[in-house]
C-alpha positions in Angstrom: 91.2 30.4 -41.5 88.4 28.7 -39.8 85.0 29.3 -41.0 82.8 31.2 -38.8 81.4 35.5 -38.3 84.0 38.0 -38.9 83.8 41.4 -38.3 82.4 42.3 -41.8 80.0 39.4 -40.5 78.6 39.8 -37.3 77.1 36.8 -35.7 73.1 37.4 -35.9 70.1 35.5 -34.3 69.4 32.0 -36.2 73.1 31.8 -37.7 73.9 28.3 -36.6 77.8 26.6 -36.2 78.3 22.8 -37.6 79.8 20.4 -34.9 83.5 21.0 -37.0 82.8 24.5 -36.7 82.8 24.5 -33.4 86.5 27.0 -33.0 86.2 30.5 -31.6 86.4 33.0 -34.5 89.7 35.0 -34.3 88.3 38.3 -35.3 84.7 39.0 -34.9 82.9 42.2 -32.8 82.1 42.2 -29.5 78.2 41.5 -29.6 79.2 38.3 -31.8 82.1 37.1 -29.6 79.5 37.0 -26.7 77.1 35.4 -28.8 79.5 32.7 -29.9 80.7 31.8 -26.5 76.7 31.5 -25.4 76.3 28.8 -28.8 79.6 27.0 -27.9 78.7 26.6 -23.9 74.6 25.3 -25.0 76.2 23.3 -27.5 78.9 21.3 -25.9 76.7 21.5 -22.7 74.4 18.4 -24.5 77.0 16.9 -26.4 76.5 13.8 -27.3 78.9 12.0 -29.9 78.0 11.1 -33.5 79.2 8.0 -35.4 82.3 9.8 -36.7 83.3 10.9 -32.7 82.2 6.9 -32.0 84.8 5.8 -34.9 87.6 8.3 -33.4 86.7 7.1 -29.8 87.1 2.6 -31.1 90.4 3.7 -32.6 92.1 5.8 -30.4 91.5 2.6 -27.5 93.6 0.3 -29.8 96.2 3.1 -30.7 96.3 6.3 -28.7 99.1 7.6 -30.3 98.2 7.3 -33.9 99.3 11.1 -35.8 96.5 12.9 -36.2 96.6 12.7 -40.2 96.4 9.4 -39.5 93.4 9.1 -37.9 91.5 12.1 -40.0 91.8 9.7 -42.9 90.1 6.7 -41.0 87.2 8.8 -40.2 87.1 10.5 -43.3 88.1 14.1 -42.2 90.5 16.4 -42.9 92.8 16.7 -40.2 91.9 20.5 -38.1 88.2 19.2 -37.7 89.4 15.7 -36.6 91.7 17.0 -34.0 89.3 19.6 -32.9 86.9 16.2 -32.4 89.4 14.5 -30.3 90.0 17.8 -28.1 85.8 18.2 -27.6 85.6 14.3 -26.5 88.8 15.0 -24.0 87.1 18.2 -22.8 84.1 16.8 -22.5 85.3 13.5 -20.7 84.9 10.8 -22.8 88.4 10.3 -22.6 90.1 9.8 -19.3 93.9 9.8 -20.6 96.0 8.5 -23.0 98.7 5.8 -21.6 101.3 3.4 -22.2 100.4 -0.2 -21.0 103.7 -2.4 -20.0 104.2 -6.2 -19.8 104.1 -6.8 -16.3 106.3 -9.9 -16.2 108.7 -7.6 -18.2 108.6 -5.3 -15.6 109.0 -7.9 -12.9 105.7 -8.0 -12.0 104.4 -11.7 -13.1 101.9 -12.3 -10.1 98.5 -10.9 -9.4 96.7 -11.5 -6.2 93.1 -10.7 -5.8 92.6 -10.1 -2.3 88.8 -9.8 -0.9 88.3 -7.2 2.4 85.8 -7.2 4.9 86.0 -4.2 7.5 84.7 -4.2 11.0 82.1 -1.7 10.4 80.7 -0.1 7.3 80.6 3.5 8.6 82.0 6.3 6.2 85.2 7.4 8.6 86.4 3.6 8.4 85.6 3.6 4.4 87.2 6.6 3.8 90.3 5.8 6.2 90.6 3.0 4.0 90.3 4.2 0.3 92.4 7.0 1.1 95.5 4.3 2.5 94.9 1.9 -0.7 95.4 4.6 -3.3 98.8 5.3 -1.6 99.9 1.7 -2.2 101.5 1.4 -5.9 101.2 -2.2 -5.6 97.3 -2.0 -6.0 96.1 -1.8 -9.6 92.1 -1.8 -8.6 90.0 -1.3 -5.7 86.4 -2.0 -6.0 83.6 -1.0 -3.1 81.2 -4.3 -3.2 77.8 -5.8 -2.3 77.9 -9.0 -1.1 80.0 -10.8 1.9 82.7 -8.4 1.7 83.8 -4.9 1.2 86.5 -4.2 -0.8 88.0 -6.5 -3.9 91.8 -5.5 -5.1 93.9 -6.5 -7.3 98.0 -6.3 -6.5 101.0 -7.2 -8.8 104.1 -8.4 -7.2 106.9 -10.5 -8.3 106.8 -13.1 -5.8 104.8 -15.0 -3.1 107.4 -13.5 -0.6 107.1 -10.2 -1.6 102.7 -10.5 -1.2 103.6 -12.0 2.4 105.4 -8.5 3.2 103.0 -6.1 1.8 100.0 -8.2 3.8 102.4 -8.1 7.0 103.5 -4.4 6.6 100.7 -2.5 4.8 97.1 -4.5 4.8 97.3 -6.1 8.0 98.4 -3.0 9.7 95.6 -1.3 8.9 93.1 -0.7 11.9 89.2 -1.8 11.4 89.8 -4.8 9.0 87.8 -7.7 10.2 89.0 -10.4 7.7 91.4 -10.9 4.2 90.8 -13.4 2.0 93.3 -13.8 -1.1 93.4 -15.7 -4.4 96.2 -15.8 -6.6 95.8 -16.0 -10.8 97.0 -19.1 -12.0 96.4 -17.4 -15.9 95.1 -14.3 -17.7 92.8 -15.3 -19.9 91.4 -12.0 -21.3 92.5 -8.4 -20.3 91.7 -5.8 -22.4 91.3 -1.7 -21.9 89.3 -1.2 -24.7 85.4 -0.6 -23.6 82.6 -1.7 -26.4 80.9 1.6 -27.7 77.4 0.0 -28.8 75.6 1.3 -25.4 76.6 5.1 -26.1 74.1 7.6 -26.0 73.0 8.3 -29.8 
């Protein structure tokens, strides 16, 4: 049972909830429901992680599908308050989603192409014309808006030199309002990682 007011125990003024304690009562009165649902939506409203949520956050970047049990014992928990952690930092939106990275030249996808855009006008109808077309394209992996001499940097995987030549002939070069395409091939990954560093989080 998790702890919290019951109905022998209604919820008064200056009764408090610990972060773990965070859980909806399952049986408490009506005034104290109310009251409970006012502390949770204040509460989570300024959440801001703790060292322990910081811990849960590092590990679950390297391993997002370590068992729960698991990862309560990292952080020293026992495992209801740890997972109700990890469901408060996914409802709040410190974590995006939890996915499985492939080897792209497993996959047939050895060769990444950074390709640098530069439109014929920077008005909003010919940015958003353009976002909207690249997020159709599976073969882009990132889109960035930038400052500078151009407009837009991606990155494509394909799994040949031929197969870039088609999707600049068919797809990019199609498009109406592009002024110029400039593109550089990776020779060698040298670092790629997912995980972000943690030490700038609000404390």
């Amino acid at each position: 049972m998790l702890a919290g007011p019951t109905m022998a125990e209604p919820l008064r003024a200056g009764n408090t909830l610990t972060r773990d304690q965070w859980a909806i009562p399952s049986a408490i009165n009506i005034r104290g429901f109310l009251i409970t649902l006012t502390i949770k939506s204040r509460t989570m409203a300024n959440y801001t992680p703790d060292a322990t949520d910081r811990k849960i956050l590092d590990i679950l970047q390297g391993n997002a599908t370590i068992p729960n049990i698991e990862l309560a014992d990292k952080v020293c928990l026992s495992p209801s308050p740890c997972s109700r952690r990890v469901k408060n930092l996914r409802d709040e939106g410190f974590i995006r989603q939890a996915v499985t990275l492939l080897e792209p030249a497993k996959v047939g996808l050895p060769v990444s192409v950074f390709i640098q855009v530069t439109l014929n006008h920077q008005v909003k109808s010919e940015l958003e014309t353009f976002e909207n077309t690249v997020n159709e394209w599976q073969e882009v992996m990132e889109c960035y808006l930038m400052t500078g001499d151009f407009d837009y940097l991606i990155r494509v995987v394909v799994p040949d030199l031929q197969t870039y030549q088609r999707f600049l002939d068919d797809k990019l070069t199609q498009m109406p309002g592009i002024d110029h395409i400039k593109s550089s091939f990776s020779i060698k990954q040298v670092r790629y990682k997912t995980e972000l560093p943690l030490e700038f989080m609000p404390r």
